[in-house]
PyMOL Python script that loads the backbone (N, CA, C, O; Angstrom):
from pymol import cmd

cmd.read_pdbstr("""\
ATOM      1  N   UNK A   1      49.610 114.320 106.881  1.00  0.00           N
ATOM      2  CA  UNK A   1      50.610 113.730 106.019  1.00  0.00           C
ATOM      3  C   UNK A   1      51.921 114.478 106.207  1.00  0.00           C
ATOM      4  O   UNK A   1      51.963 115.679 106.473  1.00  0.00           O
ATOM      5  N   UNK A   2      53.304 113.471 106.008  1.00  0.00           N
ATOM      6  CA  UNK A   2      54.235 114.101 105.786  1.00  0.00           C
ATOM      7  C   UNK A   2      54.680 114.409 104.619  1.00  0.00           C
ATOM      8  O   UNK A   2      54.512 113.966 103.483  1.00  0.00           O
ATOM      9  N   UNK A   3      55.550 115.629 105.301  1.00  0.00           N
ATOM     10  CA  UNK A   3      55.680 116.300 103.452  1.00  0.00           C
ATOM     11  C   UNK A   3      57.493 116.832 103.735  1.00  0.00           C
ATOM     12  O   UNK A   3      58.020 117.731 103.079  1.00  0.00           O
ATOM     13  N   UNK A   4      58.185 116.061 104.809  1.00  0.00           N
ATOM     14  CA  UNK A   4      59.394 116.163 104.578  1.00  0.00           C
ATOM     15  C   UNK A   4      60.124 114.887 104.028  1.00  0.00           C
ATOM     16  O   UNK A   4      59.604 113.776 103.929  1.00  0.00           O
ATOM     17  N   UNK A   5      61.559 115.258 103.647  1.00  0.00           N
ATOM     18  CA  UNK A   5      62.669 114.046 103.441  1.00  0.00           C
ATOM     19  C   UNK A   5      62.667 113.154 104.159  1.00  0.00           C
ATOM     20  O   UNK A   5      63.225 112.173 103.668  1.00  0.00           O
ATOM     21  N   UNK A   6      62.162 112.963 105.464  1.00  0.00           N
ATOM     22  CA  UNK A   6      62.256 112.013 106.558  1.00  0.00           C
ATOM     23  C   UNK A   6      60.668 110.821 106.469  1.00  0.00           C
ATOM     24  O   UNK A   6      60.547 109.721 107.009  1.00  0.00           O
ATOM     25  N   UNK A   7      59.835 111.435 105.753  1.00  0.00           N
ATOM     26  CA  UNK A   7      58.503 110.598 105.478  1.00  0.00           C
ATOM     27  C   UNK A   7      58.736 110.421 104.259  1.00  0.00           C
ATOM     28  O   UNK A   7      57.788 110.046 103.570  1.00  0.00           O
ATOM     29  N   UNK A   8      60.110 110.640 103.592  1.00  0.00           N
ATOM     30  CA  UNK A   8      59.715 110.010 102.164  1.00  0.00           C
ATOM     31  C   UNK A   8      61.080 108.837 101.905  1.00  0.00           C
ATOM     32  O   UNK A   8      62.299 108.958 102.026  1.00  0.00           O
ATOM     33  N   UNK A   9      60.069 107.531 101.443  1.00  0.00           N
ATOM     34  CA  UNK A   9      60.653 106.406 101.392  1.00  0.00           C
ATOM     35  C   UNK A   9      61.737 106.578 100.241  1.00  0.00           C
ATOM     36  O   UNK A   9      62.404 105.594  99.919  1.00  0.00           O
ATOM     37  N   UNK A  10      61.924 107.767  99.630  1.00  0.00           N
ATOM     38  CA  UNK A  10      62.788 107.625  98.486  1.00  0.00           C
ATOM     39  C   UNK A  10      64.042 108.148  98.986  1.00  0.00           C
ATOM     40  O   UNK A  10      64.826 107.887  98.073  1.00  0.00           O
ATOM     41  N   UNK A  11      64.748 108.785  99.983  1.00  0.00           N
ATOM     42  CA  UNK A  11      65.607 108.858 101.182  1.00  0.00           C
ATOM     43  C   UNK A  11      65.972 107.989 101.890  1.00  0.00           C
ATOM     44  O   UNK A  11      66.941 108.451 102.493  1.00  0.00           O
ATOM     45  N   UNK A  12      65.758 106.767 102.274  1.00  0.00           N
ATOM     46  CA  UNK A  12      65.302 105.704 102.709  1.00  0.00           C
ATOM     47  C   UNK A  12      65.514 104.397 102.319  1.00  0.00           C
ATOM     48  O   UNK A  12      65.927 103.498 103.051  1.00  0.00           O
ATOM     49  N   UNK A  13      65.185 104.296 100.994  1.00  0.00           N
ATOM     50  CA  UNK A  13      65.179 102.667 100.903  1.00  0.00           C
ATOM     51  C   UNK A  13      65.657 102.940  99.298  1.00  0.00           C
ATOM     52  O   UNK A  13      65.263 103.727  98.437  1.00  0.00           O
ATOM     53  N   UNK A  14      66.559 102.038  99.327  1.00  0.00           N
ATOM     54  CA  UNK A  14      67.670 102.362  97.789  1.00  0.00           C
ATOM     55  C   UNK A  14      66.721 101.823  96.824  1.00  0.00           C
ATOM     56  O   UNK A  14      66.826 102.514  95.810  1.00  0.00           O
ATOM     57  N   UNK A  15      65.465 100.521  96.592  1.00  0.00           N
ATOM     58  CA  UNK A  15      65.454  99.888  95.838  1.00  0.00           C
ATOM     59  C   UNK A  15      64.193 101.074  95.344  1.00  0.00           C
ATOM     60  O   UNK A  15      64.258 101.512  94.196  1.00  0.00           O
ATOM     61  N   UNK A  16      63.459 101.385  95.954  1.00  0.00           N
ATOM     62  CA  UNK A  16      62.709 102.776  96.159  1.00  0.00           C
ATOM     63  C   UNK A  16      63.261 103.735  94.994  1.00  0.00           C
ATOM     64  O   UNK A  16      62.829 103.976  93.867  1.00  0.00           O
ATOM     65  N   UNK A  17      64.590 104.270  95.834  1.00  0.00           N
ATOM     66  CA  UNK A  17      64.897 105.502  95.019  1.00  0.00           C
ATOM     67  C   UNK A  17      65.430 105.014  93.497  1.00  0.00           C
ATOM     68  O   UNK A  17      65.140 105.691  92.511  1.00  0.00           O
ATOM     69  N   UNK A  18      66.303 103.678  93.376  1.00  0.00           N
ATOM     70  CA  UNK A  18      65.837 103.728  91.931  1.00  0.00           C
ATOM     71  C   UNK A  18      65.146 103.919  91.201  1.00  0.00           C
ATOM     72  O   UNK A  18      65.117 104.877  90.428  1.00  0.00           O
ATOM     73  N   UNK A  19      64.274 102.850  91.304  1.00  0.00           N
ATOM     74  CA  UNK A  19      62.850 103.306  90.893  1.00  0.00           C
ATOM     75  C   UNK A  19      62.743 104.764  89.611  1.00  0.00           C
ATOM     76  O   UNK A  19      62.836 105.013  88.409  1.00  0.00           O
ATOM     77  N   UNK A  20      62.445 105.485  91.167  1.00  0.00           N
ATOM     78  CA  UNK A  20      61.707 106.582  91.072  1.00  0.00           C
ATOM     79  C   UNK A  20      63.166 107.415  90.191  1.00  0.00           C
ATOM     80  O   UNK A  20      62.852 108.461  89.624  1.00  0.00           O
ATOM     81  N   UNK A  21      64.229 107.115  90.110  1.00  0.00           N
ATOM     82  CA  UNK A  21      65.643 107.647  89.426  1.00  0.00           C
ATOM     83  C   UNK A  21      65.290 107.324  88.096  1.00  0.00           C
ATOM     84  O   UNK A  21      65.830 107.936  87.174  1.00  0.00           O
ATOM     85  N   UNK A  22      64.579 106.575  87.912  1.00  0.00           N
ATOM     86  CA  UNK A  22      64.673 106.061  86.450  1.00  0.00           C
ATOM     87  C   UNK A  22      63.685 106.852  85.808  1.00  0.00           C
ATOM     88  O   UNK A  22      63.770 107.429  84.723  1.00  0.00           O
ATOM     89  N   UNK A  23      62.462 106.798  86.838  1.00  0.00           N
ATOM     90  CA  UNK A  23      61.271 107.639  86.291  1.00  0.00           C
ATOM     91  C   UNK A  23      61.957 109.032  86.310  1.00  0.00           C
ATOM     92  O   UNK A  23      62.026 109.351  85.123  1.00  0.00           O
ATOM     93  N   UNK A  24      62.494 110.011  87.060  1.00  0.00           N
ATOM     94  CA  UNK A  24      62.912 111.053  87.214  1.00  0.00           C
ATOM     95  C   UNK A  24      64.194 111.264  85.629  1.00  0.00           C
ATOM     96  O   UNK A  24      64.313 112.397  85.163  1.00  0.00           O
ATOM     97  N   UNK A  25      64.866 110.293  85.108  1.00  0.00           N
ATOM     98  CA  UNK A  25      65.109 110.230  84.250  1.00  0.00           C
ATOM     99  C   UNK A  25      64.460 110.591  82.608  1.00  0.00           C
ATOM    100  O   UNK A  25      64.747 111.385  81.712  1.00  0.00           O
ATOM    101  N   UNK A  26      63.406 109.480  82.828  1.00  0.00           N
ATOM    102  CA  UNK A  26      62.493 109.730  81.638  1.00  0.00           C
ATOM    103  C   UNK A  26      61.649 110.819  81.593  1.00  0.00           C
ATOM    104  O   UNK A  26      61.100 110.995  80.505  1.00  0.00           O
ATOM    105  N   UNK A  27      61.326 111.810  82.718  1.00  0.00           N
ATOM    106  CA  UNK A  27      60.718 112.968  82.710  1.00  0.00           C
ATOM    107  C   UNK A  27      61.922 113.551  82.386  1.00  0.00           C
ATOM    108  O   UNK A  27      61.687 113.907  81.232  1.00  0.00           O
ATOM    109  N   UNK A  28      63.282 113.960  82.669  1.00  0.00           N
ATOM    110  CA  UNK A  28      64.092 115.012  82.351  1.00  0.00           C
ATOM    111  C   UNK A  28      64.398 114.714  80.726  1.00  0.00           C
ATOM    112  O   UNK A  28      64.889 115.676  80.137  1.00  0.00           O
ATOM    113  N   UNK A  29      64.182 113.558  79.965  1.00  0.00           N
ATOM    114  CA  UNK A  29      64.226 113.281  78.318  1.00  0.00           C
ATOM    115  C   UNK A  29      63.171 114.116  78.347  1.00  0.00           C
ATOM    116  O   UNK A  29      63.570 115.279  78.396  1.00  0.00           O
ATOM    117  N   UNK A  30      61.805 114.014  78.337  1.00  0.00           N
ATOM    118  CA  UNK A  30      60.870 114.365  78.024  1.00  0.00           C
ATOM    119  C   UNK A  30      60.779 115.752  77.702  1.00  0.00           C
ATOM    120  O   UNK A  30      60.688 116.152  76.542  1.00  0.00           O
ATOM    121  N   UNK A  31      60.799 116.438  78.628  1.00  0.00           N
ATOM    122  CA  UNK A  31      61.494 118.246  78.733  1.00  0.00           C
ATOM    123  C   UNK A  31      62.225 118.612  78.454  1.00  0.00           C
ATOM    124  O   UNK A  31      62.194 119.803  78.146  1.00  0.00           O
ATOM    125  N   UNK A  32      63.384 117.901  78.354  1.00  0.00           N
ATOM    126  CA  UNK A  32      64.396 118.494  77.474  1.00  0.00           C
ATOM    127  C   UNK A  32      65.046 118.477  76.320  1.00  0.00           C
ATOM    128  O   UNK A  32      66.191 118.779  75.984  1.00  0.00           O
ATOM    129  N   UNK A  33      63.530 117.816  75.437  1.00  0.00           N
ATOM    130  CA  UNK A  33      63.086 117.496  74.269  1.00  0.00           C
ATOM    131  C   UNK A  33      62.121 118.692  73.739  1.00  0.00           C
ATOM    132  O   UNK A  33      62.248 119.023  72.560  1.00  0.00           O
ATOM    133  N   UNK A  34      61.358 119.220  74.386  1.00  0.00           N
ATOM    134  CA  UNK A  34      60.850 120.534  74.141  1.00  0.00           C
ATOM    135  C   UNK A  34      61.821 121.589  74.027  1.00  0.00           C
ATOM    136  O   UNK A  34      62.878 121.599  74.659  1.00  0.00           O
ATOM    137  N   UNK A  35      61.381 122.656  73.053  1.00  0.00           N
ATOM    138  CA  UNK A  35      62.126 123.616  72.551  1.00  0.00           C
ATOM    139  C   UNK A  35      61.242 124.564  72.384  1.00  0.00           C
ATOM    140  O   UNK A  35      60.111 124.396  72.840  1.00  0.00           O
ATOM    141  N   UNK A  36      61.576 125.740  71.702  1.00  0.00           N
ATOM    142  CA  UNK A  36      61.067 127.109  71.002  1.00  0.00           C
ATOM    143  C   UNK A  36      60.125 126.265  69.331  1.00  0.00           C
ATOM    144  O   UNK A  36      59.185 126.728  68.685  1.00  0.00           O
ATOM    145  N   UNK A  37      60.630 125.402  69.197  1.00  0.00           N
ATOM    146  CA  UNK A  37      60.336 125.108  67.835  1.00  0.00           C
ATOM    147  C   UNK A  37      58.785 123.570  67.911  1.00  0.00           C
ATOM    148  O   UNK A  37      58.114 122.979  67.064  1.00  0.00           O
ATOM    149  N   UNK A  38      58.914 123.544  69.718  1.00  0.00           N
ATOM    150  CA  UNK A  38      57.626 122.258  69.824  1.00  0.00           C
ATOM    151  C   UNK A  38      56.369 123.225  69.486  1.00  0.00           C
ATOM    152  O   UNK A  38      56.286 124.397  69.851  1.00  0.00           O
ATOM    153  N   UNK A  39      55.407 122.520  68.721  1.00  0.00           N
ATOM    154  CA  UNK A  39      54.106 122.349  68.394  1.00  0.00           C
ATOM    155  C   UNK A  39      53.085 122.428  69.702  1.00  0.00           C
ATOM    156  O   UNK A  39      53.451 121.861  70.731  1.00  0.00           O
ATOM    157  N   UNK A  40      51.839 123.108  69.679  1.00  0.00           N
ATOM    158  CA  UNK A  40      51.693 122.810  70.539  1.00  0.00           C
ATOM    159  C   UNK A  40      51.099 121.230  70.824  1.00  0.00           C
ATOM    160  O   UNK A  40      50.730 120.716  71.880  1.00  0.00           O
ATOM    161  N   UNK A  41      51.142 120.864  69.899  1.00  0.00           N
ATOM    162  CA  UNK A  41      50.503 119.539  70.186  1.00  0.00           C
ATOM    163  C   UNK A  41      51.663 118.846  70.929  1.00  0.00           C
ATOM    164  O   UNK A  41      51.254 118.392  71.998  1.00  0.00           O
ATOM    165  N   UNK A  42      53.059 118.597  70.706  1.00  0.00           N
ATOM    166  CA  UNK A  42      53.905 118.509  71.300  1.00  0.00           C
ATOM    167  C   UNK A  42      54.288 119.241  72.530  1.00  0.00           C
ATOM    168  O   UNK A  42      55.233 118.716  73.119  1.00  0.00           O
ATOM    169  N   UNK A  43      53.851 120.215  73.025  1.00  0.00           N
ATOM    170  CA  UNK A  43      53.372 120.496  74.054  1.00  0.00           C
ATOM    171  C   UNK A  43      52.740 119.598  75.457  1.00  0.00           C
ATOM    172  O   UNK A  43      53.038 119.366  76.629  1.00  0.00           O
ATOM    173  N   UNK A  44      51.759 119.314  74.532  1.00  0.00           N
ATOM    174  CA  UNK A  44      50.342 118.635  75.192  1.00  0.00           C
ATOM    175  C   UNK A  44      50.554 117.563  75.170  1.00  0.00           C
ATOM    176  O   UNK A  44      49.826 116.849  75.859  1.00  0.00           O
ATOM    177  N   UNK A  45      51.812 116.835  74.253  1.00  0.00           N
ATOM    178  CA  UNK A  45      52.153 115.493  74.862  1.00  0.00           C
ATOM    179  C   UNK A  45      52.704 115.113  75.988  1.00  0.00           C
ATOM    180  O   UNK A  45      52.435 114.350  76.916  1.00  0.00           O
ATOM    181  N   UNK A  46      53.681 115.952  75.629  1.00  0.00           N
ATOM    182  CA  UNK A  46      54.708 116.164  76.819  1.00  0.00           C
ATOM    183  C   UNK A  46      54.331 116.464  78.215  1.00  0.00           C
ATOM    184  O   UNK A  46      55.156 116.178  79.083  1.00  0.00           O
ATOM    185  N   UNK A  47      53.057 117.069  78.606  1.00  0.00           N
ATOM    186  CA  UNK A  47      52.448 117.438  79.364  1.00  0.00           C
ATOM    187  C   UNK A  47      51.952 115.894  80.207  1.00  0.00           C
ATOM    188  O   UNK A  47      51.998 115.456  81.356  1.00  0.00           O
ATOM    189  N   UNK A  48      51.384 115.340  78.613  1.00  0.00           N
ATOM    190  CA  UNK A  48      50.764 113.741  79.814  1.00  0.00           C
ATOM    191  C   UNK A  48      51.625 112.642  80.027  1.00  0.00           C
ATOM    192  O   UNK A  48      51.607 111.619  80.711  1.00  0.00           O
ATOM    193  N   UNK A  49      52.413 113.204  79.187  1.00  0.00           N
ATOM    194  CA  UNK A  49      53.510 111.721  79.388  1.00  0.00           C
ATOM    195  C   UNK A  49      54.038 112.146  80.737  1.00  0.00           C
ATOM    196  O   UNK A  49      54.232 111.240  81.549  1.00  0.00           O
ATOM    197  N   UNK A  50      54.355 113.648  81.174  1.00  0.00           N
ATOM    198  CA  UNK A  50      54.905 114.024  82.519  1.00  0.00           C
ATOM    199  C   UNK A  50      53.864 113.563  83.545  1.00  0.00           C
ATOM    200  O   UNK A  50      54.206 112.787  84.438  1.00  0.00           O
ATOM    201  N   UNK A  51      52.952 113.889  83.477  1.00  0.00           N
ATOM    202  CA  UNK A  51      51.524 113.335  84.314  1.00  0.00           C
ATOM    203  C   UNK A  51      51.696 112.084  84.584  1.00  0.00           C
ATOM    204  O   UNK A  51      51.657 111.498  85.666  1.00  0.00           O
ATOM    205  N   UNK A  52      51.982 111.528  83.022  1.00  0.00           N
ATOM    206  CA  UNK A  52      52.111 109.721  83.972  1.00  0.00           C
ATOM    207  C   UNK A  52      53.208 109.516  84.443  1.00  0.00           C
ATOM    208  O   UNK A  52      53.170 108.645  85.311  1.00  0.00           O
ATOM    209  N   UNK A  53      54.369 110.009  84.227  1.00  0.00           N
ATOM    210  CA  UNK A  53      55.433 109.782  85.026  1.00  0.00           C
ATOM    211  C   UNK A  53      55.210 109.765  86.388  1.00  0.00           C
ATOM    212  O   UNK A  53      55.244 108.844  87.204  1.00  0.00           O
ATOM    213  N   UNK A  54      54.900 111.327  86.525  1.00  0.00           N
ATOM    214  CA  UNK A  54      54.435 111.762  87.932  1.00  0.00           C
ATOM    215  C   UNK A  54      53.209 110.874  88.813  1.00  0.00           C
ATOM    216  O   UNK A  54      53.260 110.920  90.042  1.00  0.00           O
ATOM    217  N   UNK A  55      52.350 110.243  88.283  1.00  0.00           N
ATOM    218  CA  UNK A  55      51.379 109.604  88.989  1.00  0.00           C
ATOM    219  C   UNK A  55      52.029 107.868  89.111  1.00  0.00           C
ATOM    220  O   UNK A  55      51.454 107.081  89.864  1.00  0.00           O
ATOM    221  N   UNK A  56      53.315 107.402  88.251  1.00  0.00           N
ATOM    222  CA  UNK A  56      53.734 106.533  88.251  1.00  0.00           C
ATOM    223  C   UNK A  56      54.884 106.863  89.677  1.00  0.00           C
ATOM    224  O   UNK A  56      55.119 105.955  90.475  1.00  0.00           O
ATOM    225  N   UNK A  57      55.329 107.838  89.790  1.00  0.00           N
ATOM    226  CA  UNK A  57      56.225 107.905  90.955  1.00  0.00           C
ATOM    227  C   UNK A  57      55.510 107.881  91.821  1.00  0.00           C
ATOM    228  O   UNK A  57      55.775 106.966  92.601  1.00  0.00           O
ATOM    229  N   UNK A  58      54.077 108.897  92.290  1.00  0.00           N
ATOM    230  CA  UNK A  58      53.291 108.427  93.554  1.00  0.00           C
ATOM    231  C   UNK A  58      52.810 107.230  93.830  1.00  0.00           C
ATOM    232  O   UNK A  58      52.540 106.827  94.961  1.00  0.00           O
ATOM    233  N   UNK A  59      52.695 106.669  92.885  1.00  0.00           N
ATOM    234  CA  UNK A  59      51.829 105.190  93.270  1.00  0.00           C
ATOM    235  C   UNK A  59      53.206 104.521  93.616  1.00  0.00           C
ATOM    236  O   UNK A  59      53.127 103.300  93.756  1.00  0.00           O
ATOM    237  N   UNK A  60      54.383 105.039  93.773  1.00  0.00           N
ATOM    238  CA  UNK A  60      55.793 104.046  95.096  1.00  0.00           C
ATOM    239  C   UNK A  60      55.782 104.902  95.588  1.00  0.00           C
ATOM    240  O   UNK A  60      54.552 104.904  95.649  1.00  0.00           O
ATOM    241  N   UNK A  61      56.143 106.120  96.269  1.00  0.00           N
ATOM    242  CA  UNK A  61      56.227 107.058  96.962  1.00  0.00           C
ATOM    243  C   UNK A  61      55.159 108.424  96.719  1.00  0.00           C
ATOM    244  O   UNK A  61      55.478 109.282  95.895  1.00  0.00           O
ATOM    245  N   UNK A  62      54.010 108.527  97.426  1.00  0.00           N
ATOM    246  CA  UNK A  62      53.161 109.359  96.980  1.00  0.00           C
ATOM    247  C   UNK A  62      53.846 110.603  97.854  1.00  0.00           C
ATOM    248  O   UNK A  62      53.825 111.656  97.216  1.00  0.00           O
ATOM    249  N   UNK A  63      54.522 110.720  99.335  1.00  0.00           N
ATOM    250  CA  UNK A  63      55.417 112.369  99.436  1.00  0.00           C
ATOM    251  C   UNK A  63      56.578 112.651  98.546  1.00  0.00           C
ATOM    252  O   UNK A  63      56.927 113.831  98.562  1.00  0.00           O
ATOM    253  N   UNK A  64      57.259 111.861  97.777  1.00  0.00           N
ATOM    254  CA  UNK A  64      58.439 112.392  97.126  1.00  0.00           C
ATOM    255  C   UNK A  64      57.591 113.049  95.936  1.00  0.00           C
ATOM    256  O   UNK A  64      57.825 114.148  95.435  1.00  0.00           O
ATOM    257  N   UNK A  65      56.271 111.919  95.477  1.00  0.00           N
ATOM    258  CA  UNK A  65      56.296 112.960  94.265  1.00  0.00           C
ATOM    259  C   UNK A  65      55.178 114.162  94.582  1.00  0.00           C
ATOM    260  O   UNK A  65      54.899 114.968  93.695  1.00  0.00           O
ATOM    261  N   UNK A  66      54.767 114.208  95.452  1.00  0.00           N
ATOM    262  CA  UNK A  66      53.934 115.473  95.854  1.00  0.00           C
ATOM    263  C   UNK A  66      54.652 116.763  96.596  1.00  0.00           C
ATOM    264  O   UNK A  66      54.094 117.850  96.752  1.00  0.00           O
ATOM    265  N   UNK A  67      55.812 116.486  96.967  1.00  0.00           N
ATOM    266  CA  UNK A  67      57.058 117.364  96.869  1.00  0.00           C
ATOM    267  C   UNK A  67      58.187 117.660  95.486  1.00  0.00           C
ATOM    268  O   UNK A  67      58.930 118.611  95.241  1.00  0.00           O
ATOM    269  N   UNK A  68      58.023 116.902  95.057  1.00  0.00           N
ATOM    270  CA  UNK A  68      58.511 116.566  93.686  1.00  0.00           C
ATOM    271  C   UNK A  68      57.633 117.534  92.251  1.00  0.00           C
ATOM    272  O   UNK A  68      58.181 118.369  91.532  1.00  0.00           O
ATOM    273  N   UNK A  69      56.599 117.214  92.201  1.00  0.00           N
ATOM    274  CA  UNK A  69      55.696 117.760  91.083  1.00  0.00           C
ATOM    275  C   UNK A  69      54.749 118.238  92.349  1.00  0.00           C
ATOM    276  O   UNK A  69      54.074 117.505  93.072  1.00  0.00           O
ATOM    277  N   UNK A  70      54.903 119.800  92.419  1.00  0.00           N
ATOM    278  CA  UNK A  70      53.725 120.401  93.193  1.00  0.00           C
ATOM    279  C   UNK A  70      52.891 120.745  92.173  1.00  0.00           C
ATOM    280  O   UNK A  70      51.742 120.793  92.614  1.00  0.00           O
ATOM    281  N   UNK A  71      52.946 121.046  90.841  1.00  0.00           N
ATOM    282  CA  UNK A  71      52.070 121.563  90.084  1.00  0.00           C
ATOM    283  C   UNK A  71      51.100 120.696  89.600  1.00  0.00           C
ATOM    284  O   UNK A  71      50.455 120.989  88.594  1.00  0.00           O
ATOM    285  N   UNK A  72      50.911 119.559  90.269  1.00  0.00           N
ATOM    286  CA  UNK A  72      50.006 118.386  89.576  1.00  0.00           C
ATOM    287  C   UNK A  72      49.663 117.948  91.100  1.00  0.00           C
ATOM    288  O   UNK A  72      50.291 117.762  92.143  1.00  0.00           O
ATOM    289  N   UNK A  73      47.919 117.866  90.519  1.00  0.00           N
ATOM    290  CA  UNK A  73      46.935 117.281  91.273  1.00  0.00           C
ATOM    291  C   UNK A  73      46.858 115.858  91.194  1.00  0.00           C
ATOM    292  O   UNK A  73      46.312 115.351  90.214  1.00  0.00           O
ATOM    293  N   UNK A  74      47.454 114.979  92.324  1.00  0.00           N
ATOM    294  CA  UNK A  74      46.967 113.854  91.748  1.00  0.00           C
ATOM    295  C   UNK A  74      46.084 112.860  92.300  1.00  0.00           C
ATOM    296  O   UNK A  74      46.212 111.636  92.317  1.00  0.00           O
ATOM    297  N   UNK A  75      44.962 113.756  92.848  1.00  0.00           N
ATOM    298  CA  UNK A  75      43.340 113.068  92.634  1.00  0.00           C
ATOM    299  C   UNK A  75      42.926 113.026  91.379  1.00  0.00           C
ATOM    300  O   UNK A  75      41.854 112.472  91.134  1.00  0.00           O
ATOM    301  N   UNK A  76      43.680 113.590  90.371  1.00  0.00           N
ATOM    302  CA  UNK A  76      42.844 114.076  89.093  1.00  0.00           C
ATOM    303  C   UNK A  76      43.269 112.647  88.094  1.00  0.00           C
ATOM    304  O   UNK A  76      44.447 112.291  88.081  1.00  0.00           O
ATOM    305  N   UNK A  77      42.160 111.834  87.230  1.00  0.00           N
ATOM    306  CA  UNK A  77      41.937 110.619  86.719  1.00  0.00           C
ATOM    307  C   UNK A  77      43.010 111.020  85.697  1.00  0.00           C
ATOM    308  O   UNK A  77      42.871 112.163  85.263  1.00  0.00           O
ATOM    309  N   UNK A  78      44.080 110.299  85.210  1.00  0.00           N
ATOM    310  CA  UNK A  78      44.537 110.580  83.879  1.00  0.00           C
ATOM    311  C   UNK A  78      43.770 110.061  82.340  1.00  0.00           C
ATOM    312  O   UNK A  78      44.275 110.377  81.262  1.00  0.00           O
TER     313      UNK A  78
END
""", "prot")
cmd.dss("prot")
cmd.show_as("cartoon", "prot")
cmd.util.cbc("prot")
cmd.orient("prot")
């Protein structure tokens, strides 16, 4: 697999990188909605709502977001 800018369709094809701009959007609300003062349950939301973001960007571009979110496995079932 490729794992540079040149194998990833989000470099590439504009209707693509929207997309994935919008999702990259709603993950940066998400986090930067957490504070010193989140719960951890708010925590742990925030955690899966990022997960689905992130598994919503691979399923259009699975190298942008596996360069994108290295800290998430995404063989793993949500």
């Amino acid at each position: 697999m490729q794992t540079t800018k040149e194998g990833s369709k989000y470099y590439t094809n504009s209707k693509i990188k929207a997309k994935i701009d919008k999702l990259l959007h709603k993950n940066s609300i998400v986090q930067s909605n957490l504070g010193r003062e989140s719960t951890q349950e708010d925590k742990d939301l925030a955690d899966i709502k990022i997960k689905e973001i992130a598994h919503d960007i691979h399923s259009i571009c699975p190298t942008f977001a596996k360069e994108t979110f290295i800290e998430i496995e995404f063989n793993e079932v949500l």
